[in-house]
C-alpha positions in Angstrom: 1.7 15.9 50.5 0.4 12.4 49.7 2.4 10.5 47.1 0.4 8.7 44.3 0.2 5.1 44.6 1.8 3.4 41.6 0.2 -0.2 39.7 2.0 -3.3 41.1 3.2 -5.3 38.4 3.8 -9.3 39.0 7.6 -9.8 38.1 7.4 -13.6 37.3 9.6 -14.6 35.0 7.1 -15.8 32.3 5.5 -12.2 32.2 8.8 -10.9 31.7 9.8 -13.6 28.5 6.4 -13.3 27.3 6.6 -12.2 23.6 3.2 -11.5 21.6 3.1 -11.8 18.1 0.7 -10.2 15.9 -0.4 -11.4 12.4 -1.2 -8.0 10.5 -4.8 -7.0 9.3 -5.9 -8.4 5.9 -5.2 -5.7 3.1 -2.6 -3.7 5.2 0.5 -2.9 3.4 3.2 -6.0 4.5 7.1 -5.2 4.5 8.4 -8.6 3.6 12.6 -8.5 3.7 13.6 -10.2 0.9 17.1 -11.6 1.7 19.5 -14.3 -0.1 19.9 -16.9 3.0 23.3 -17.7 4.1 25.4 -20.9 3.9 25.3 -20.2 7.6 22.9 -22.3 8.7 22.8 -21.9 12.8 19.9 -22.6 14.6 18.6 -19.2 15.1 19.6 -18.2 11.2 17.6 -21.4 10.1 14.3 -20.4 12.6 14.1 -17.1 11.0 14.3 -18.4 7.6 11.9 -20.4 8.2 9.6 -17.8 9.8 10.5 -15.8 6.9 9.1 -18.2 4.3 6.2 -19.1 6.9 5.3 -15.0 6.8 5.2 -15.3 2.9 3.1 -18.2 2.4 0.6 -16.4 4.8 1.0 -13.4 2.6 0.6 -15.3 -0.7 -2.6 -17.1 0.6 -4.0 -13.3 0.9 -3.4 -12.8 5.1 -6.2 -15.4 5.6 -5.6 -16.8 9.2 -6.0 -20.6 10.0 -3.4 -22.4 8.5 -0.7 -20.9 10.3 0.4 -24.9 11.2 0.5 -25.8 7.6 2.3 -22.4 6.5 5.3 -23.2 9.0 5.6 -26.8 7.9 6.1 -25.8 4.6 8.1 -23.4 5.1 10.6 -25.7 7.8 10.5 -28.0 4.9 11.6 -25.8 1.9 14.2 -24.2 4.1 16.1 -27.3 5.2 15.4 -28.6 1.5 17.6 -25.2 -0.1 19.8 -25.5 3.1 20.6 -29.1 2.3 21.4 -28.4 -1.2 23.7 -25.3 -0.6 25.7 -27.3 1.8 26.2 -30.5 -0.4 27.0 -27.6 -3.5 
């Protein structure tokens, strides 16, 4: 009995680390995680704050692409801003 040939798939390692991100459809229902941020403030903690704050800016500007650039620097700058401040406090 013949055996059914199976897709090769390219193992490279940037197919493997490649991550998609999607931005959802405008009007869909968004589940925004409202969390108090930590006086840890370790590089990973501080990107997803920021990412956080970059997804609610998009939200609040009604899921409108094109100024995903502007959303993230805002958002870098009011996290490191309140991060600054609960450090010093």
């Amino acid at each position: 009995m013949a055996r059914a040939k199976t897709p090769r798939v390219e193992k490279t390692t940037a197919n493997r680390n490649k991550q998609i991100i999607t931005m959802p459809e405008a009007g869909a229902p968004t589940l925004v995680k409202k969390s108090a941020p930590s006086g840890n403030s370790s590089p990973a903690s501080l990107d997803e704050a920021i990412r956080e704050r970059a997804f609610e800016l998009y939200t609040e500007r009604g899921c409108t692409p094109g100024h995903e650039h502007e959303d993230w620097l805002r958002a870098e700058q009011e996290v490191k801003a309140h991060s600054g401040r609960q450090q010093t406090a």
